[in-house]
C-alpha positions as CSV (number, residue, x, y, z in Angstrom):
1,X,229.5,-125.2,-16.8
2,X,227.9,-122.3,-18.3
3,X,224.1,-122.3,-17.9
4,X,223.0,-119.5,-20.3
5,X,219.7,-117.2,-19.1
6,X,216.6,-116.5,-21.0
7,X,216.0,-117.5,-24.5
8,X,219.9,-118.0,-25.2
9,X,221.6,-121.0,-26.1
10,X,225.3,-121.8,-25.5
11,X,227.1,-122.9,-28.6
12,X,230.4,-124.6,-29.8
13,X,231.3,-123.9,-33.7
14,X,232.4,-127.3,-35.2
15,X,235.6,-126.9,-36.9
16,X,236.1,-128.6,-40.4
17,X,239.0,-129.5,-42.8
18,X,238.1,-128.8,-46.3
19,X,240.2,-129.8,-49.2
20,X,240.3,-128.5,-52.3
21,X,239.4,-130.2,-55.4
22,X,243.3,-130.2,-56.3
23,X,243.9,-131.9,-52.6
24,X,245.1,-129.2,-50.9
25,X,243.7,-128.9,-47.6
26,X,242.9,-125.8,-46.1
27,X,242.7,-124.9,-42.3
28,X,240.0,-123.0,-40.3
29,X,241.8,-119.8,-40.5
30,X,242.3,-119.9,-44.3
31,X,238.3,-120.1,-44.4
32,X,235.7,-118.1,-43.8
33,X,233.8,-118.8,-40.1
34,X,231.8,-121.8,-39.8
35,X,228.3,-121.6,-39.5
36,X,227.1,-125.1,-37.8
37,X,227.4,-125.4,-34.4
38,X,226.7,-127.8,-31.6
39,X,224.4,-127.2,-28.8
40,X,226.0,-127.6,-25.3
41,X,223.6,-126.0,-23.1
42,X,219.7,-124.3,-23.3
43,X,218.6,-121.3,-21.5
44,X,215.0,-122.1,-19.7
45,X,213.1,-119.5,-22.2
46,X,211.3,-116.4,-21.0
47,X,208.2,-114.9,-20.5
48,X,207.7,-111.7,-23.3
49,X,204.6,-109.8,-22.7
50,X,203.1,-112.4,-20.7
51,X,204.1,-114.8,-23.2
52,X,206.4,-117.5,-22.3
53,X,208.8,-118.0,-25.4
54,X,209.2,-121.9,-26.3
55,X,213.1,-123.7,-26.3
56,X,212.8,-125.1,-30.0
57,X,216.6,-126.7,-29.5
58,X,217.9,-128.7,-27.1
59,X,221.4,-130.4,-25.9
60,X,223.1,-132.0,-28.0
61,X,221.3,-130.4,-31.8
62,X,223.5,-129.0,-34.6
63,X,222.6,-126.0,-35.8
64,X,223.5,-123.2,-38.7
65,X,223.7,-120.2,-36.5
66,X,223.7,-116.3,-38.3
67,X,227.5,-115.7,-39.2
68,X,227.9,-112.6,-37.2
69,X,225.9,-113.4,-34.1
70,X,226.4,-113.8,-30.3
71,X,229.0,-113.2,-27.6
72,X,232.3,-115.3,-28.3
73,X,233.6,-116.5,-24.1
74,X,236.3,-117.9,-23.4
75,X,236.0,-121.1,-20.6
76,X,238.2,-123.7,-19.4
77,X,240.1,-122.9,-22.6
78,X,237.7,-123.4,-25.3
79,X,235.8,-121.1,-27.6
80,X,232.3,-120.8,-26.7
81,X,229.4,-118.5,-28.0
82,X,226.2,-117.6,-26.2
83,X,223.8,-117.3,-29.2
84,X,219.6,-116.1,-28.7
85,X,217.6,-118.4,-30.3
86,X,216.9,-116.2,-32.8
87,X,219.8,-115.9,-34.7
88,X,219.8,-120.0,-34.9
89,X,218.6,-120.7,-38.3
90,X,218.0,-124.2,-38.4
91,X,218.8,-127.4,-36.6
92,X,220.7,-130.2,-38.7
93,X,219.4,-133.4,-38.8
């Protein structure tokens, strides 16, 4: 597994079907990227000016992560993104 370093967080976008009000259903590529994620693995944090910067997600959260951010990988044949902490918005509850 990937064990990401620092204040980054390892992310997996969760792919939905949406369907038109007409019932037409449209694919993932037909729409624009997704923006909530699930959390699969949390960097330890890191220390900033003496400052140790606190892990405010944890494995496991959804999230609504900035639409352009982090560093798509590729592993074990699924698309991953290493994300920092700050461009996670919010956690879904």
């Amino acid at each position: 597994m990937i064990k990401p370093l620092g204040s980054r967080v390892l992310i997996k976008m969760i792919e939905s079907e949406e369907t038109t009000k007409s019932g037409i259903i449209l694919s993932s590529g037909a729409k624009e990227k997704p923006q909530i994620a699930e959390v699969l693995e949390v960097g330890p944090g890191e220390v900033v000016d003496g400052k140790t910067t606190q892990m405010n997600v944890k494995k496991g959260d959804r999230v609504i992560v900035s639409k352009y951010a982090g560093t798509e990988v590729k592993y074990e044949g699924e698309e991953l993104i290493i994300v920092k902490q700050d461009d996670i918005l919010a956690i879904v509850e």
